[in-house]
N, C-alpha and C positions, 0 to 999 in steps of 0.2 A: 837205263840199261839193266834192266831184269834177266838174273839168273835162273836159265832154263834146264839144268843138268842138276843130276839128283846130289840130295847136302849129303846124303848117309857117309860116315866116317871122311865127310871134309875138313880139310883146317886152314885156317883163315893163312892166305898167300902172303909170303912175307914181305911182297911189294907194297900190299893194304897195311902190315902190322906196322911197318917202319913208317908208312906218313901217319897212319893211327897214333905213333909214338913223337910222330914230332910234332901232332896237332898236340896232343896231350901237355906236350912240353910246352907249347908256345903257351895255352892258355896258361899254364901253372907262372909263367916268367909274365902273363900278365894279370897276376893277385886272382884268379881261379882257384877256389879251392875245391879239395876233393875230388881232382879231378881221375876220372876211371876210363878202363876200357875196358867195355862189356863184348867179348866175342862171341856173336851169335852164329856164326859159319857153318855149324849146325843144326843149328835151330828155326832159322830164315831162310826165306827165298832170295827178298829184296835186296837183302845187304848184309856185310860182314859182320860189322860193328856197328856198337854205337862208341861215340867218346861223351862221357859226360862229366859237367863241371857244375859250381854253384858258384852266382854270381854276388857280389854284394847288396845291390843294388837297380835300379832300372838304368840309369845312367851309366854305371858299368857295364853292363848288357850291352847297350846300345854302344860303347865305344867300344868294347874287345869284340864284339861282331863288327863292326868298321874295321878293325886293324886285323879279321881275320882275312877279309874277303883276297888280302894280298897274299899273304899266306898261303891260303886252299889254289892259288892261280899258282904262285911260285911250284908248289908241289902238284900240278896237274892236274888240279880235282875239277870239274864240273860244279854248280852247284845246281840244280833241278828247282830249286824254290827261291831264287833271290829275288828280294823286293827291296826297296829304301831304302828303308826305315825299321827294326822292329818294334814290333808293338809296345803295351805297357802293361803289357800282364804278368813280366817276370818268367816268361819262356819265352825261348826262340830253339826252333827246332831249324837247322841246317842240312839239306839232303843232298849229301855227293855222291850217291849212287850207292857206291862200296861201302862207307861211309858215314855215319848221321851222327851228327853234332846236334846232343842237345845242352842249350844252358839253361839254367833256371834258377829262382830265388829258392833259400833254403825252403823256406815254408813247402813252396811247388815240388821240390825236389822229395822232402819229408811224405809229401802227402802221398805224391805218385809212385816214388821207390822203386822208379827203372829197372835197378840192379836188380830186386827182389824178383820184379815181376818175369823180367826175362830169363831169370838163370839159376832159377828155384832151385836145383840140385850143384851147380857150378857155382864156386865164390867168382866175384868180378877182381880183375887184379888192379 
């Protein structure tokens, strides 16, 4: 579901912010660390946000994306890309539309610096 009206001096709808914040939470209550919320509401078409975390592990990954998918349903999100299983590459990107949930191992996280890249002028909060 692509956003077709123009972003200029948009801000993310506090419907998005509040499940943004309870994803945020869920991950943090399941050992997530770091975890952000980068508001693009300006800066995208696709979507609001991102929520991003670091995972410990691959087996992490793969079980707090298991125990999200309840979650993202309980709070009415869609998800556009669900599959299985995730991989073992130490990301898994999640697309609810409004939404994207990315997780990833520090390393991944270090390398590619989300935060940096989307919001070069905006701290992520």
């Amino acid at each position: 579901m692509g956003k077709s009206y123009s972003k200029v001096g948009y801000k993310m709808r506090e419907e998005i912010q509040k499940k943004a914040e309870t994803i945020k939470k869920f991950l943090e209550d399941h050992k997530c660390l770091d975890v952000k919320i980068v508001d693009l509401s300006n800066e995208c078409s696709w979507t609001d946000c991102f929520v991003i975390g670091t995972v410990s592990s691959v087996g992490h990954l793969k079980g707090v994306v298991h125990q999200l998918w309840s979650e993202l349903s309980a709070l009415g999100l869609d998800v556009n890309n669900r599959h299985k299983s995730p991989g073992d590459d130490g990301w898994e990107l999640i697309d609810c539309s409004d939404i994207v949930i990315h997780l990833m191992s520090p390393d991944l996280r270090a390398f590619y610096n989300l935060e940096k890249l989307w919001k070069a002028t905006e701290e992520a909060r």
